[in-house]
N, C-alpha and C positions, 0 to 999 in steps of 0.2 A: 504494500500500500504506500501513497505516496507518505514521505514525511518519516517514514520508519527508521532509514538510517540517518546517523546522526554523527559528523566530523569528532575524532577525539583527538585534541592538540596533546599529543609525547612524543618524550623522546626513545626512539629504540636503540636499545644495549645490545648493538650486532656488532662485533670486531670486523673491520675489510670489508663492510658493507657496499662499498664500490668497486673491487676485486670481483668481489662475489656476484656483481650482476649486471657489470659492464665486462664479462667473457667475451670476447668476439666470436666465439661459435655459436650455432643454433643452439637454445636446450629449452628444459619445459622446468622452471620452478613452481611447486606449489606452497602456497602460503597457506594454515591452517589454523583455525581458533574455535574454541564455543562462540556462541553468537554474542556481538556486542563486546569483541576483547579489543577488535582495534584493527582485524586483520586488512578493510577497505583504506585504514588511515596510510596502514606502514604503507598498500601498494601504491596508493599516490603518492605518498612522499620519493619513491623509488622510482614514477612516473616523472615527478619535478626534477628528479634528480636525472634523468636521464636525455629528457626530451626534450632536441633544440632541431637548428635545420638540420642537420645532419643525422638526426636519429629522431625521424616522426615517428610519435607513437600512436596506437589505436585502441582507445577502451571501450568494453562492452559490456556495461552495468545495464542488469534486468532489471534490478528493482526501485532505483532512480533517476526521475527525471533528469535530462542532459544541464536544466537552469539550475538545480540545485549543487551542480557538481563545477560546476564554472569557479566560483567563488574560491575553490578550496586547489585550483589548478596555475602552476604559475607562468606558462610557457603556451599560451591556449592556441595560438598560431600552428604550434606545429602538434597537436593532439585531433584527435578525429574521435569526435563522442558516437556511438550507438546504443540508444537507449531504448530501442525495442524489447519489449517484454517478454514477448514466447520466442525467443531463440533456439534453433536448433542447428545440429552440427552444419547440417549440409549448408546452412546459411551461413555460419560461423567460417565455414571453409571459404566459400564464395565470395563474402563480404574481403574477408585475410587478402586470397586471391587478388581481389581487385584493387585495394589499397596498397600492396606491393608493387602492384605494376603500375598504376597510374601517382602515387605519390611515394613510393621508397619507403613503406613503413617499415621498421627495423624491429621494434617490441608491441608486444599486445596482451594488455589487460582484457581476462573474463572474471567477472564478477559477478555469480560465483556458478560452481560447477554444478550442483544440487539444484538449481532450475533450469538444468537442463536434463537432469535425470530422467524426469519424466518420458523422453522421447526414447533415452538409448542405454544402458547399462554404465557403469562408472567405469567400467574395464574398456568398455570402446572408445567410450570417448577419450579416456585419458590417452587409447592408442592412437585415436586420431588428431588427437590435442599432438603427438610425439614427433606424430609422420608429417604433420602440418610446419611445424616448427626447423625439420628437416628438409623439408620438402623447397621450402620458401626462404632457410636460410636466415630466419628470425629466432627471437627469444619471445616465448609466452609464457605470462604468468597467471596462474591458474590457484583462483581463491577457492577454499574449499571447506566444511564446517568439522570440527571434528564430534567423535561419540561424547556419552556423556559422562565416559570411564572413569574420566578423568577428576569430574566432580565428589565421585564416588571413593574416589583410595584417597588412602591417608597420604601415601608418596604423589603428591602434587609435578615431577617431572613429568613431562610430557615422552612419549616414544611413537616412534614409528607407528603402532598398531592403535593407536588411538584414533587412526583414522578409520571411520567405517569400509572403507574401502582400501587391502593394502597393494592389489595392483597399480593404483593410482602413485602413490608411494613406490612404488618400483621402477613404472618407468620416469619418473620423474627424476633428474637430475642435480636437482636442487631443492630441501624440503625446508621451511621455517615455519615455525610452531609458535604462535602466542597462547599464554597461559598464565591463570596465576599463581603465583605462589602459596607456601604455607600462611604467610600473613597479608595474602590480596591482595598482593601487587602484583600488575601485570608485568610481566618477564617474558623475553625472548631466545628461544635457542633454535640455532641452524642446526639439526636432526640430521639432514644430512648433504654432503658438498663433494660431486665426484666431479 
């Protein structure tokens, strides 16, 4: 619904956070959190940090308006918003597609992978979330929710399998995890960086 997410101004505790996602080869990072850790904040922050002429980026948030997302973006010239609601791969594919060849997009935000579930399995898509990224020669970062395992144990670290889905987690290249801690604070760990 509109209005539902909502900016949270932090800072995140990622060592080589520019190493880590200015790689110049293709790969597919996912970002993971419970709902409302901040996982939409860190990708734009990652968006601002990345996107100039030389590296148009293209985001594809389902569940916010394209005006609401303006505000919080610092480079809007070279960003391409898609904020259509029912996304599905084959459009996902096609939209990627055409933005490559007609304006050189280099990274692409989906936000998030769970409204797109609906159409295709989390194993396909994340496969074709892989071969996209390969195929095109981009980086795409792929938000995603985790179980609620994690609310549940006394050991508040985050792992791998806390995603409902650990295919997605496998082919992905790059995993980071917001979570909170034993005393609520949200905390950040790179889960995993090959």
């Amino acid at each position: 619904m509109k209005g539902e997410w909502k900016h949270i101004e932090m800072k995140f505790n990622i060592k080589n956070l520019d190493e880590i996602i200015m790689r110049p080869k293709p790969q597919l990072i996912v970002i993971g959190s419970r709902p409302a850790l901040g996982k939409t904040s860190l990708a734009l922050q990652i968006i601002n940090k990345v996107a100039s002429p030389n590296i148009p980026v293209a985001i594809f948030k389902m569940d916010t308006p394209k005006e609401e997302l303006l505000p919080y973006l610092d480079n809007v010239k070279n960003i391409y918003i898609d904020d259509c609601r029912n996304i599905t791969m084959k459009y996902l594919e096609t939209q990627c597609r055409k933005l490559v060849q007609e304006n050189n997009v280099k990274v692409v935000l989906v936000d998030y992978l769970q409204q797109m579930s609906q159409y295709l399995t989390m194993t396909r898509i994340g496969n074709r979330l892989k071969a996209l990224a390969e195929e095109l020669q981009i980086m795409i970062i792929a938000l995603s929710n985790l179980t609620r395992d994690i609310e549940s144990r006394e050991d508040k670290n985050p792992r791998l399998t806390d995603f409902k889905h650990n295919s997605l987690t496998d082919l992905a290249d790059i995993v980071i995890i917001l979570y909170k801690d034993i005393d609520g604070n949200i905390d950040t760990v790179v889960a995993k960086n090959e």
